[in-house]
C-alpha positions in Angstrom: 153.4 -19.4 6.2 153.8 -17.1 9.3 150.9 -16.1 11.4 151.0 -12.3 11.5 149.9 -9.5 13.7 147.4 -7.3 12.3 146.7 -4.9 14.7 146.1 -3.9 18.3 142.5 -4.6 18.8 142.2 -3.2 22.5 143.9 -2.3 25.7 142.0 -3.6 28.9 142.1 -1.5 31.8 140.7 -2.7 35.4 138.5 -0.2 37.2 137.3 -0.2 40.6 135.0 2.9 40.1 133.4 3.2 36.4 131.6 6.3 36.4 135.0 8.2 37.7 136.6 6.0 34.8 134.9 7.9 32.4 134.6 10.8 34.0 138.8 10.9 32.9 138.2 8.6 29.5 135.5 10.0 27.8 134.3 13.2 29.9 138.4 14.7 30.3 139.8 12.7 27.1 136.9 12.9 25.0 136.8 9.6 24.0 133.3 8.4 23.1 131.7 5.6 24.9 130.9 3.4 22.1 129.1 0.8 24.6 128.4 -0.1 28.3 127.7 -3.9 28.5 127.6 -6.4 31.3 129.4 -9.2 30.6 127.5 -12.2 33.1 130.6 -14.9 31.9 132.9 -12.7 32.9 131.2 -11.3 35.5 132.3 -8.1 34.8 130.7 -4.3 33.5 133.1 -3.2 30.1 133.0 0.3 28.7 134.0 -0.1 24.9 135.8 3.6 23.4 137.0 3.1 20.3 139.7 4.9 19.4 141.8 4.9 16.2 141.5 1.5 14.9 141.5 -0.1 18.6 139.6 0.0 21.6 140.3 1.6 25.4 138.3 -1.6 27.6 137.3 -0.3 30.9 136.4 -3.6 32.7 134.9 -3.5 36.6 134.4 -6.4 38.6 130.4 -7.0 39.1 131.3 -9.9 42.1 133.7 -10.1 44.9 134.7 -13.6 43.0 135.2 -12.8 39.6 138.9 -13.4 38.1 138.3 -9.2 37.8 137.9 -8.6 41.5 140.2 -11.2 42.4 142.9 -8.9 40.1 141.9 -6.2 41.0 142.1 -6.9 44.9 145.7 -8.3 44.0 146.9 -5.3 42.0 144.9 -2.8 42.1 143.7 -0.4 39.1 145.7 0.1 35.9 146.3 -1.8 32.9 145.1 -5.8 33.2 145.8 -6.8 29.0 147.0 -5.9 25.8 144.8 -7.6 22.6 146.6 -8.5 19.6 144.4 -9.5 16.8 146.0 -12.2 14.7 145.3 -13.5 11.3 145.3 -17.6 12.4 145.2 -17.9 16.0 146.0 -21.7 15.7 149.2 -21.0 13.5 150.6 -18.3 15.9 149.3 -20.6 19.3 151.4 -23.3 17.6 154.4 -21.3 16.7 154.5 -20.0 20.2 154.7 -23.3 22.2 157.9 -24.0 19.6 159.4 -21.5 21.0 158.7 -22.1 24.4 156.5 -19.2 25.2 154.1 -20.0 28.2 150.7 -19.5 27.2 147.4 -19.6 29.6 145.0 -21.2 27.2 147.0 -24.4 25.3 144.1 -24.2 23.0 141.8 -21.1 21.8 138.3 -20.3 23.3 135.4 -19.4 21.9 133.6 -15.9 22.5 129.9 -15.3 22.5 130.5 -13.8 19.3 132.3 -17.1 17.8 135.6 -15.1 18.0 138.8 -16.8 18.8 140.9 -16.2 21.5 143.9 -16.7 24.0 146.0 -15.7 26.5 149.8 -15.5 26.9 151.4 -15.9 30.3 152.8 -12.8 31.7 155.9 -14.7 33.0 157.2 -15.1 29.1 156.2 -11.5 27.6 158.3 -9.4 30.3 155.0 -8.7 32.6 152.4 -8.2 30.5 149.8 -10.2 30.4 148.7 -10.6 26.0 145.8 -11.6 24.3 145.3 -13.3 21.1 142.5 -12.9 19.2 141.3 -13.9 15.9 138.4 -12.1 14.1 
């Protein structure tokens, strides 16, 4: 058995600004803002727009502290993650330390929501930083 991609579940882009965010995502695109939500844990504002089976993540900085801000102070706007949504997060987790692949999390966390998830180092996917995540 082979842990399998199912989909993209979202793209996460840092903001500095979200009002002028949307002001290009939803007001130019016309992508409708599903939700606003803070996010305390995170410490971070997201803007949910689902679009075609995934989801655009707008995702501000609500500290001068957060892992956000510190990002986004580093790098500046633009894209901070891809999410892959997985079928058995352990299975894949597993299969990607065989093969040397560097990953952030060495085991899954556990969202509010009691959804699984990880990240993968940017240094082993050619820059970008990747998210598992297990529905």
């Amino acid at each position: 058995f082979m842990p399998q991609i199912k989909a993209i579940n979202h793209e996460a882009v840092v903001v500095e600004d979200m009002e002028k965010s949307l002001a290009f995502w939803r007001d130019a695109l016309g992508i409708e803002l599903h939700e606003l939500r803070d996010v305390p844990a995170e410490r971070s504002r997201v803007a949910f727009l689902p679009l075609a089976g995934a989801e655009v993540e707008l995702v501000m900085p609500t500290t001068d502290d957060s892992g956000i801000a510190k990002y986004l102070a580093k790098r500046g706007q633009g894209m901070h993650h891809l999410c892959l949504e997985v079928d058995d997060i352990d299975s894949m987790m597993t299969q990607l330390k065989s093969k040397n692949i560097r990953l952030i999390n060495e085991e899954p966390r556990t969202a509010s929501d009691g959804k699984k998830y990880a990240f993968i180092h940017p240094e082993s996917t050619g820059g970008v930083l990747v998210e598992l995540y297990q529905t």
